[in-house]
N, C-alpha and C positions, 0 to 999 in steps of 0.2 A: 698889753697882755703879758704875763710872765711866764718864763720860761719852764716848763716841768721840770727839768732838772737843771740845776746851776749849772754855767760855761766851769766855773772853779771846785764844783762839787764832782764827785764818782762817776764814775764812766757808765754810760747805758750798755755798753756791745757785751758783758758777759749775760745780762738779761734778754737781748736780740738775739744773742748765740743760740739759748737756749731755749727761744720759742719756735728758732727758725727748726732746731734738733725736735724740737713737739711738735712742730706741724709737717716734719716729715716723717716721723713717727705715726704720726696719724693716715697721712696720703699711704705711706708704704702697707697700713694694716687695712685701708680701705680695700687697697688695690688685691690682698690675699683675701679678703672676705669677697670680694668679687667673684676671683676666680674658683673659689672654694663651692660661693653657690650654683657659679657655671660646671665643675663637678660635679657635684650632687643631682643635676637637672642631667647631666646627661647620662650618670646614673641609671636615675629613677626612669629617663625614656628608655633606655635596652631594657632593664626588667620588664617595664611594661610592651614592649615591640617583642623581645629573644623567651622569655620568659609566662609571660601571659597571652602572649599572641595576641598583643592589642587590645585585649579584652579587662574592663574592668574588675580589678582584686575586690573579691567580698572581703569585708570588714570580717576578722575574727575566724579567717580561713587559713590554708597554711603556706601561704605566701612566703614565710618567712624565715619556716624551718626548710623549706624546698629549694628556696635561695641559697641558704648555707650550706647544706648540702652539696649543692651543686657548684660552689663555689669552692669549699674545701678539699672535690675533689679535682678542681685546678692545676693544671700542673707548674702556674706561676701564680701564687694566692697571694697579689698585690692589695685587695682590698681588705682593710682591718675590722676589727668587731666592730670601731665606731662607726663605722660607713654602713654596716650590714644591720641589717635590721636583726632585733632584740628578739 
């Protein structure tokens, strides 16, 4: 069996460098898309518990403007328009 790269030919370790640098590139953005969707879920549970009283939002109601509302008058307004509903 022959060798993928020659003993006398170019060195592999700048190509190992940088798959080891993409595949922690990868882990690191799993690991914020993770947490990002465990935001979002706990979120969307206080709207629905603080906000709806556990009751399901009709489609096309005003859920959304009542949210902003009530969030804009915050007096620490940490969540942004993309988190708030449209």
């Amino acid at each position: 069996m022959t060798a993928l790269i020659p003993a006398d030919g170019p060195t592999a370790a700048p190509l190992i460098a940088e798959l080891r640098r993409a595949d922690a590139r990868q882990r690191a953005a799993s690991a914020v898309n993770a947490e990002l969707t465990g935001l979002y879920w706990q979120v969307g549970q206080r709207i629905h518990r603080e906000i709806l009283g556990s009751q399901r939002a009709g489609y096309g109601e005003e859920v959304g403007s009542t949210l902003r509302r009530q969030l804009s008058r915050a007096p620490l307004n940490v969540l942004t328009g993309r988190i708030c509903l449209v």
